[in-house]
C-alpha positions as CSV (number, residue, x, y, z in Angstrom):
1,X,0.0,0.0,0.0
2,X,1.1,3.6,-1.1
3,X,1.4,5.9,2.2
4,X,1.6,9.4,2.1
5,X,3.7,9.9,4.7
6,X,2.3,13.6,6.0
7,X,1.6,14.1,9.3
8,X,-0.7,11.7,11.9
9,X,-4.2,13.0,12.7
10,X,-4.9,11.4,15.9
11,X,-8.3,11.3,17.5
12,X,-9.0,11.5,21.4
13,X,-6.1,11.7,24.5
14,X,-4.1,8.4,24.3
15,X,-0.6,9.4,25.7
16,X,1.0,5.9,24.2
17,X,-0.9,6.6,20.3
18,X,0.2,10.1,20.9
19,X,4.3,8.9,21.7
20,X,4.1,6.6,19.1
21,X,2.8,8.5,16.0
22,X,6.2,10.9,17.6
23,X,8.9,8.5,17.6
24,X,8.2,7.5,14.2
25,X,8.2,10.9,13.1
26,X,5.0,11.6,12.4
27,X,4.3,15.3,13.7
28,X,1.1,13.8,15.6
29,X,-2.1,16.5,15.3
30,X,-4.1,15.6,18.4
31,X,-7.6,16.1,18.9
32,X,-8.7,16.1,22.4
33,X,-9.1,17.9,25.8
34,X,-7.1,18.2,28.6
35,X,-4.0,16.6,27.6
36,X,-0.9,16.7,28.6
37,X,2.1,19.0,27.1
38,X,3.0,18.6,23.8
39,X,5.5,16.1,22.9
40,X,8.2,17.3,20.0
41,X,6.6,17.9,16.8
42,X,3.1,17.6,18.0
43,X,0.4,20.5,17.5
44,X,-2.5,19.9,20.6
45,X,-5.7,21.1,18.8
46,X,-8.7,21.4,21.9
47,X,-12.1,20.0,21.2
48,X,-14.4,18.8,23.4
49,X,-15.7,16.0,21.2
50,X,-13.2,14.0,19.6
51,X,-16.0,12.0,17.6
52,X,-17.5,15.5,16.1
53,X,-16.4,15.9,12.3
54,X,-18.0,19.3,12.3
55,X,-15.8,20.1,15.6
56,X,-13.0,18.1,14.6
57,X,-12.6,20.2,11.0
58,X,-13.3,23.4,12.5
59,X,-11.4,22.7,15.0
60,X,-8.4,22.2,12.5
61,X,-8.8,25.5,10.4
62,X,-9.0,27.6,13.2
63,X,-5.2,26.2,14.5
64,X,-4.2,26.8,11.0
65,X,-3.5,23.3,10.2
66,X,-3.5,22.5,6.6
67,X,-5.8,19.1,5.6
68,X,-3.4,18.7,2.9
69,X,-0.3,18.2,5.9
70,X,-2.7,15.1,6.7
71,X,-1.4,11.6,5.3
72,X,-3.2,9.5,8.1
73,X,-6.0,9.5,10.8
74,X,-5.8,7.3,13.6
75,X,-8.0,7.2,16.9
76,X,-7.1,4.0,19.8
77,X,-9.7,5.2,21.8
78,X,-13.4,3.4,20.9
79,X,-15.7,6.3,20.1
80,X,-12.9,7.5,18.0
81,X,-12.5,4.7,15.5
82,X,-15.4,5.2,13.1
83,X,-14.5,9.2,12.9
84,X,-11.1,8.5,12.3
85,X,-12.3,6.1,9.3
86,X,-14.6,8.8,8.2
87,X,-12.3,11.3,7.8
88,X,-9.3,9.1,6.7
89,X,-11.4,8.5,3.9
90,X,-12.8,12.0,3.4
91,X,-9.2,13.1,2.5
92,X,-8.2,10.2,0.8
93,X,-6.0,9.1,3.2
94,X,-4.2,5.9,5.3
95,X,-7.2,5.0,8.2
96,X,-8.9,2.0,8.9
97,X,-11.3,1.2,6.7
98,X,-15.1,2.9,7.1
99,X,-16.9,-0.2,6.6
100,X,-14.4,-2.1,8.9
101,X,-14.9,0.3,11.4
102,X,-18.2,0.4,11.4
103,X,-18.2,-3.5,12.2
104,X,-15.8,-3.8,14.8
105,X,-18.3,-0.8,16.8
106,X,-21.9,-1.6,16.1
107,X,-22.8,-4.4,18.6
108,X,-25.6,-5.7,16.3
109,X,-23.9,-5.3,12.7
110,X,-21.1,-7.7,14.5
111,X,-23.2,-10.1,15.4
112,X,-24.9,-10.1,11.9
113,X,-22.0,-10.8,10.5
114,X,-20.1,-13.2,12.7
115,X,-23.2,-15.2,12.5
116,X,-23.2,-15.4,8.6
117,X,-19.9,-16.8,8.8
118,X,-20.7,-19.6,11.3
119,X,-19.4,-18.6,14.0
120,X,-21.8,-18.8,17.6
121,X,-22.9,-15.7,19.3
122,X,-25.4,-14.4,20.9
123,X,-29.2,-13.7,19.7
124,X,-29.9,-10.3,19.3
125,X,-33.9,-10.2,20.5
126,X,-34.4,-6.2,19.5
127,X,-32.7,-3.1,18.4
128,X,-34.6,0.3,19.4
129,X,-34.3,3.6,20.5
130,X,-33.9,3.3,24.9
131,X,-37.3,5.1,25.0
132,X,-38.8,2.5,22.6
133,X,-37.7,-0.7,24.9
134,X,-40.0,1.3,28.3
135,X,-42.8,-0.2,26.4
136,X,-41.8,-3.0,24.4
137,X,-43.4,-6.4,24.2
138,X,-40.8,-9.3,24.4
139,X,-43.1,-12.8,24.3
140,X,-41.0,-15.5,25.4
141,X,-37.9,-13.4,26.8
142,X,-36.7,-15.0,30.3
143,X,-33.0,-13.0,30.7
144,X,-30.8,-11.0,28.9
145,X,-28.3,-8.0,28.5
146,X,-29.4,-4.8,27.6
147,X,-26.4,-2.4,26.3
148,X,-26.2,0.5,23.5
149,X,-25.5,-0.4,20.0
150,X,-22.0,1.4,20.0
151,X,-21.4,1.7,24.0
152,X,-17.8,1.6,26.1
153,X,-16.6,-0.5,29.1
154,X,-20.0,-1.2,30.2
155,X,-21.4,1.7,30.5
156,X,-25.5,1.8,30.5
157,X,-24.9,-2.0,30.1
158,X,-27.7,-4.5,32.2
159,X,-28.7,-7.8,33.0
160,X,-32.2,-8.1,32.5
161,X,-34.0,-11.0,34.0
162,X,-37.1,-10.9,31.6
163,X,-39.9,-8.4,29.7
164,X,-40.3,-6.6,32.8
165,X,-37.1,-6.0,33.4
166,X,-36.2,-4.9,30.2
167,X,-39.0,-2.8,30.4
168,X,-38.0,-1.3,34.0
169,X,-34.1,-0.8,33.5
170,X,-35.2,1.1,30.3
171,X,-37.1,3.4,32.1
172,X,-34.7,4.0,35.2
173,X,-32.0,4.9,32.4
174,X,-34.1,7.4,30.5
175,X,-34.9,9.1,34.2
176,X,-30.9,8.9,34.1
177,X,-30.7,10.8,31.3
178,X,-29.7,8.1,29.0
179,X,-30.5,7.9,25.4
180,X,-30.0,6.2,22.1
181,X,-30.2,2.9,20.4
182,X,-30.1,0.0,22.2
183,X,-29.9,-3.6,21.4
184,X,-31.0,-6.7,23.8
185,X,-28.8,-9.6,23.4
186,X,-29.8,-13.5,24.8
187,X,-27.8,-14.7,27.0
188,X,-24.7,-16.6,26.3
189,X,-23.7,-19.7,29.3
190,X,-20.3,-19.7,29.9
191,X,-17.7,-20.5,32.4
192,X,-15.0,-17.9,31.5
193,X,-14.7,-15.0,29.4
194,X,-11.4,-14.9,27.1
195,X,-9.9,-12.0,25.7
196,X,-7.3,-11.7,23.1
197,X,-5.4,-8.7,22.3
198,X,-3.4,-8.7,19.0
199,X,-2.2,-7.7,15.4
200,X,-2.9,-8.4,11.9
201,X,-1.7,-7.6,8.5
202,X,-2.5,-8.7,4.7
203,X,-5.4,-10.9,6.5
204,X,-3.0,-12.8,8.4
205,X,-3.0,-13.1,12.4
206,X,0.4,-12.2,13.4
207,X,0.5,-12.2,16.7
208,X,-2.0,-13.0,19.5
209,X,-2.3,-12.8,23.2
210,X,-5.1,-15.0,24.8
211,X,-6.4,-14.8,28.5
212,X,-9.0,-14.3,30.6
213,X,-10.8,-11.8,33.2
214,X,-11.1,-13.1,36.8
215,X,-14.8,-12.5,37.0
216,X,-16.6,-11.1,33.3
217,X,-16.7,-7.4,33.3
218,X,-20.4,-7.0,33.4
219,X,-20.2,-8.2,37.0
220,X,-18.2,-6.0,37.9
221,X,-20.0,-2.6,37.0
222,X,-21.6,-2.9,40.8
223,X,-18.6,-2.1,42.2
224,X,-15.9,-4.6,41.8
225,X,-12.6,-4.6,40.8
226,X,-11.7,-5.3,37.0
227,X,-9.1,-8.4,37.2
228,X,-7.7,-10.4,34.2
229,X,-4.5,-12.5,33.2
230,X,-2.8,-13.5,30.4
231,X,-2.1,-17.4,29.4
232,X,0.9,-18.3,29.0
233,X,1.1,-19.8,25.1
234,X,3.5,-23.0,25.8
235,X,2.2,-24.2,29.2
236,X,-1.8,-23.1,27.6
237,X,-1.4,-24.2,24.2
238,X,-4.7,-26.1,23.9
239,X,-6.6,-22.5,25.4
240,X,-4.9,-20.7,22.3
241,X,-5.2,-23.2,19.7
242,X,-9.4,-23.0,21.1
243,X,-9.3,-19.1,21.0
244,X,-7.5,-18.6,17.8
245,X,-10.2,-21.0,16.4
246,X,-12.3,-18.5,16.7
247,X,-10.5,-15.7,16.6
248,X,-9.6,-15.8,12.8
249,X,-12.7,-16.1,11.1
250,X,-14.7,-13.6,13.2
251,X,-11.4,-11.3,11.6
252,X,-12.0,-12.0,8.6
253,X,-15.9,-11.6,8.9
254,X,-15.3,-7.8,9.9
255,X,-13.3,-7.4,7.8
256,X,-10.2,-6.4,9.4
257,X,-7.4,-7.3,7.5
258,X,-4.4,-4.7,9.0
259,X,-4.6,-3.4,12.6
260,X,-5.0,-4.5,15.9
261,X,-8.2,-5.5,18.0
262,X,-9.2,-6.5,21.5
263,X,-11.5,-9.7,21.2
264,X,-13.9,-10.9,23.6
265,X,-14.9,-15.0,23.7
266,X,-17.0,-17.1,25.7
267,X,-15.5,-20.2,27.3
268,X,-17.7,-23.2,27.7
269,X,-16.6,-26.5,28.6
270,X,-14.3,-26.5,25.3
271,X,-16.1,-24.6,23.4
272,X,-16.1,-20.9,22.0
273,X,-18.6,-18.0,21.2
274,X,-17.9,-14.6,20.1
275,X,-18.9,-11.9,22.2
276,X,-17.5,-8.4,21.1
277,X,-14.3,-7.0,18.9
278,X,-12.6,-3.4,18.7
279,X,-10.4,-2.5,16.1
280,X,-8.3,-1.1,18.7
281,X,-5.9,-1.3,21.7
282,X,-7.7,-2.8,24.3
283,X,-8.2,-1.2,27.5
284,X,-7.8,-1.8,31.1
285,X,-3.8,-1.9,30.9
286,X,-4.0,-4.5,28.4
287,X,-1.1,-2.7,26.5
288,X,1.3,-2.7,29.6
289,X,0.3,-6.2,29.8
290,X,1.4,-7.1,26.4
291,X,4.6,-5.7,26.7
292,X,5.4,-6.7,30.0
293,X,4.3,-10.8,29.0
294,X,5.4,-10.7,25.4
295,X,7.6,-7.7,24.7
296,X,5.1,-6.3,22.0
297,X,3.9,-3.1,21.7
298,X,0.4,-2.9,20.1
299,X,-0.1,0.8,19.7
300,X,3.4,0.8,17.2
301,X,1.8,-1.7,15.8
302,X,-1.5,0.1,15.5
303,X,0.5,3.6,13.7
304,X,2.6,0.5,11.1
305,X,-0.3,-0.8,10.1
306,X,-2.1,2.0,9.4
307,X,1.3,2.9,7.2
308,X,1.1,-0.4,5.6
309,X,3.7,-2.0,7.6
310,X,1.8,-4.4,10.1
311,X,4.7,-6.9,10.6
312,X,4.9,-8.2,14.2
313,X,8.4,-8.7,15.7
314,X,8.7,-12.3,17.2
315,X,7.4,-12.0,20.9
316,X,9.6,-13.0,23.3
317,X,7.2,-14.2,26.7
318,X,8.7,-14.2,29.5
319,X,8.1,-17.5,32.2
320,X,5.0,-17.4,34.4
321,X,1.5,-15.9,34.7
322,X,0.9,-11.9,34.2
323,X,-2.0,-10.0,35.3
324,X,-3.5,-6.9,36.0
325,X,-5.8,-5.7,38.8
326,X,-7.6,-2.3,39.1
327,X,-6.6,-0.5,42.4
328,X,-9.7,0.4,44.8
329,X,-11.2,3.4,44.5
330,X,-14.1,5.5,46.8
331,X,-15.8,8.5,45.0
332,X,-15.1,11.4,47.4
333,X,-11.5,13.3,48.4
334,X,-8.0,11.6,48.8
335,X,-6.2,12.2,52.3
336,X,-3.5,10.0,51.4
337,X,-2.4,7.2,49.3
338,X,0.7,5.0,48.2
339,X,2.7,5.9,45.6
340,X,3.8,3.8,42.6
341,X,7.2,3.0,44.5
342,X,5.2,1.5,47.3
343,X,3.0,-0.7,44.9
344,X,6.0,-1.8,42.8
345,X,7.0,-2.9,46.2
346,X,4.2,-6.0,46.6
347,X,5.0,-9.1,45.9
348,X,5.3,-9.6,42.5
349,X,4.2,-6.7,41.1
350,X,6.2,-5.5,37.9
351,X,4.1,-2.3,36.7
352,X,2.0,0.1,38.3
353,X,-0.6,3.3,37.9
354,X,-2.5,5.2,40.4
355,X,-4.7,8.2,39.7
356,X,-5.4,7.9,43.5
357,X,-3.4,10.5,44.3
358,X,-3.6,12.6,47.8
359,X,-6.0,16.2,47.4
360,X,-7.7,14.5,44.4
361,X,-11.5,14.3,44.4
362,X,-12.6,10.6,42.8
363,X,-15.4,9.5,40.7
364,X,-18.2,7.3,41.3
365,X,-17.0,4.1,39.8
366,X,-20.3,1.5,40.3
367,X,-21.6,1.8,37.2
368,X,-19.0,1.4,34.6
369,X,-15.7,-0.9,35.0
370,X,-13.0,1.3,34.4
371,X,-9.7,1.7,36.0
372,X,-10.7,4.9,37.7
373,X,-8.4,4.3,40.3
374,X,-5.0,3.0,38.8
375,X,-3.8,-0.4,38.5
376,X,-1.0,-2.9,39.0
377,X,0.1,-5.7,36.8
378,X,1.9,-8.9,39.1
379,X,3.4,-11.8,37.9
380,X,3.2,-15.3,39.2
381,X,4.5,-18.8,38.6
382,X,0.6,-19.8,38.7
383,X,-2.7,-18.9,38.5
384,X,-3.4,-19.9,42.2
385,X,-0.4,-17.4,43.3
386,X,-1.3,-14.9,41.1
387,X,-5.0,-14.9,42.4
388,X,-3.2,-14.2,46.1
389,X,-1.2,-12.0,45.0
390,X,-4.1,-9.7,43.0
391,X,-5.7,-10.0,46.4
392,X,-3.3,-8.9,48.4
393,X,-2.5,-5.7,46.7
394,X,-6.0,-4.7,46.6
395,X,-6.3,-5.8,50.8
396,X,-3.1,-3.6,51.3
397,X,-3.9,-0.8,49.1
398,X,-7.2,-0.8,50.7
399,X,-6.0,-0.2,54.0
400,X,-2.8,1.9,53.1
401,X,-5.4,4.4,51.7
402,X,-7.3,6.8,53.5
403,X,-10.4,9.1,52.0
404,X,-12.5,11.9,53.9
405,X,-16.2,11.8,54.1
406,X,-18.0,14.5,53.9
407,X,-18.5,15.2,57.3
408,X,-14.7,15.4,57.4
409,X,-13.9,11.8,59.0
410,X,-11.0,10.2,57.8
411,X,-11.5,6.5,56.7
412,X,-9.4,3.8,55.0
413,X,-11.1,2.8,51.5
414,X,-11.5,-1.1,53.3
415,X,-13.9,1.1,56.3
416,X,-15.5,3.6,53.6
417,X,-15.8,0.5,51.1
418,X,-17.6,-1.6,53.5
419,X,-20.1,1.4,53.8
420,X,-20.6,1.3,50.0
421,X,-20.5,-2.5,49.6
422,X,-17.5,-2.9,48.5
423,X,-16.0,-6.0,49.6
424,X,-11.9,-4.6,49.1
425,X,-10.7,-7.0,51.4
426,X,-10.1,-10.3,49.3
427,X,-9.4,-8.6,46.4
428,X,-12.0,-9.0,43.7
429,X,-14.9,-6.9,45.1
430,X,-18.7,-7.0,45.1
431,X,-20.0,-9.1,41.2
C-alpha cells in the first residue's frame, strides 16, 4: 500500500498513540481535551468531542493546520474509530477502513455478521431507541443483556431477568438521562470470558495474546474490581489453539485485515462464542500487559499498520503468569495514598498506575468498570499465586489508603468500602 507519509491526525487523548505516532516521526495532530504538554513535533488542537467531524474540522482550520499536511487519521480510543475512518477516507487518506470500522463498533452489525460466517454468538432479541424498549413487548424473553449499539466499558450495560425487566431498566435509564439505540442480546452460558489482544496484516493473524478476566466485566460494574490475566502460550497451548479458532474467522468476517483488535470470547466446557471485537488497543492496561508478558507493543503496531507495515516482531514471553488488577477506588476526596514505589514494592508486582493521588477528588465508579483508580500488573508462577497476590495488593492498598467523608472523617477505603458494599478485602470486590 502507497502511504503518504504527511503528518498523523490522531483522535482522542491516548498518551501511548500520541508517543508513538512521535517517535516515528509523524508530527502527531491531536484532537482532544485536557491533555498533557505537547510532545516534539506535536500541535495539541482542543475540542471537546473528539467524535464530532464538524468540531473536529473546525477545530483544524481555526489552529491553521493544513488538511493537505494530513497523510493518516488514527484514533485508539473506541468512540474515535469510526471518525477517524470517516475522515481518513474524506481526504483520501491511510485509516482503517469505514466499513471495517463500522463493524468492529456496532454491537448488532457484528453479530450479523459473525453469525453469517458460522461462527456462535449471541441472539440479538431487538434493536430500538432506549425510550422505545420502556414499552416493548418481548413474548418468550426469560434474561438478557441490555447495552447501547455502540457503548464503552460497560457503560448503561444491564442484566435483564425478563420483559419486565427490560421494560424497567429502560425506564430507570431514561430518568438517568440516557438515550440512544439499544440492542437486547440472549444470553450466552459460559464459564469464563477470554480475551485476546493482538495484530494483523495482509489478513494474516500475526501475533495474539489469549487470557481471561477473573470475573466477566459486566459483574463488575456494581462495584468490583476489574481483574484479568494472560495465558501463557507453551504451558496453555490447547486454550490458544481454542481461542485462535475463533478468533480468525470472526477477523475475517469484519473485515479487518491490518490493525489490531481486542476480542472478547466465551469459554464453555471447550467450546467458544464470540462476544465483542474493537479495532483497537484494548483497554484496562491490556497494553502494559502485552509488553510486559510478550515484549510487544500494540499501539506501534496500530501507527505500522495504518502505514502499511503491520509486521509483528517475534514476541519473546517471559516464564510465568501476568496479570493486572484495578486499584480500589471510593468516590469522594484523597487524604492520602501510596505511591507507585510502594505498589512496585508488593509481591510480584512488575508495573503500576495510580490516579489515586492525595488532594484528588474521585469519581463514582459503580456503574461502569473502568480503571478509575489506577492499577498494578503482578506476575506469578501460577494462576493460584497470582489470584493471592491480585488479592493482596488490593487488601493492602485498601487499607494503606485513606479518604475523607463529607463530614470530614478520615477512613481507609476497606472502612468507607464496606459502607458502599465494597467488599476490598479479598481482592475481587462485590459481582
Amino acid at each position: 500500500m502507497s502511504v503518504h507519509l504527511g503528518r498523523a491526525l490522531l483522535l482522542g487523548p491516548h498518551p501511548h498513540l500520541r508517543a508513538a505516532a512521535a517517535h516515528r516521526g509523524l508530527r502527531p495532530i491531536t484532537c482532544a481535551t485536557g491533555t498533557d504538554p505537547a510532545l516534539p513535533g506535536e500541535t495539541l488542537v482542543e475540542v471537546a468531542d473528539h467524535a464530532n467531524a464538524d468540531e473536529l474540522l473546525g477545530a483544524l482550520a481555526r489552529a491553521g493546520v493544513p488538511l493537505t499536511d494530513i497523510g493518516c487519521v488514527l484514533s485508539a480510543k473506541e468512540t474515535g474509530v469510526v471518525a477517524a475512518a470517516l475522515l481518513g477516507a474524506a481526504l483520501g487518506v491511510a485509516a482503517l477502513p469505514v466499513d471495517t470500522a463500522v463493524a468492529c463498533r456496532d454491537k448488532v452489525v457484528q453479530k450479523q455478521r459473525v453469525r453469517a460466517a458460522g461462527i456462535p454468538t449471541a441472539t440479538v432479541r431487538a434493536v430500538a431507541g432506549l425510550a422505545e424498549f420502556a414499552h416493548l413487548d418481548l413474548p418468550g424473553f426469560t434474561g438478557g443483556v441490555l447495552k447501547p449499539t455502540s457503548g464503552v466499558a460497560c457503560q448503561a450495560t444491564r442484566l435483564v431477568t425478563g420483559a419486565p425487566a427490560v421494560r424497567e431498566t429502560a425506564a430507570a435509564l431514561l430518568a438517568d438521562g440516557v438515550t440512544g439505540q439499544f440492542v437486547l442480546e440472549d444470553l450466552v452460558s459460559f464459564d469464563e470470558e477470554w480475551f485476546v489482544d493482538g495484530v494483523v496484516g495482509d489478513g494474516v493473524l500475526r501475533f495474539a495474546s489469549v487470557g481471561r478476566y477473573v470475573a466477566p466485566p459486566l459483574a463488575v460494574t456494581g462495584g468490583g474490581l476489574p481483574q484479568k490475566y494472560v495465558f501463557d502460550p507453551d504451558a496453555h497451548a490447547d486454550r490458544y489453539a481454542l481461542a485462535l479458532a475463533t478468533t480468525r474467522p470472526a477477523l475475517a468476517a469484519l473485515g479487518l485485515r491490518d490493525g489490531v483488535f481486542h476480542m472478547e470470547l466465551f469459554h464453555s466446557a471447550g467450546t467458544v462464542s464470540f462476544g465483542e471485537c474493537a479495532a483497537r488497543p484494548g483497554g484496562g492496561a491490556a497494553i502494559e500487559l502485552v509488553a510486559n508478558k510478550f515484549g510487544v507493543d500494540l499501539v506501534g503496531l496500530a501507527v505500522d499498520a495504518v502505514l502499511g507495515a503491520p509486521t509483528a516482531p517475534p514476541p519473546t514471553p517471559q516464564p510465568g503468569i501476568f496479570g493486572k488488577t484495578a486499584l480500589p477506588v471510593v468516590p469522594g476526596y484523597v487524604e492520602s495514598a501510596p505511591g507507585v514505589d510502594e505498589l512496585l514494592a508488593l509481591p510480584g508486582a512488575v508495573a503500576a498506575h495510580t490516579a489515586t493521588l492525595p488532594g484528588a477528588t474521585m469519581p463514582d465508579l459503580r456503574q461502569a468498570n473502568r480503571d478509575h483508580g489506577g492499577w498494578l500488573i503482578l506476575r506469578a508462577d501460577d494462576e493460584p499465586t497470582l489470584r493471592a497476590r491480585m488479592a493482596h495488593a488490593v487488601d493492602w492498598t485498601a487499607r494503606a489508603t485513606t479518604t475523607r467523608t463529607a463530614a470530614g472523617q478520615v477512613r481507609t477505603l476497606l472502612d468507607a468500602g464496606a459502607d458502599l458494599g465494597l467488599a476490598f478485602a479479598g481482592g475481587a470486590g462485590r459481582g
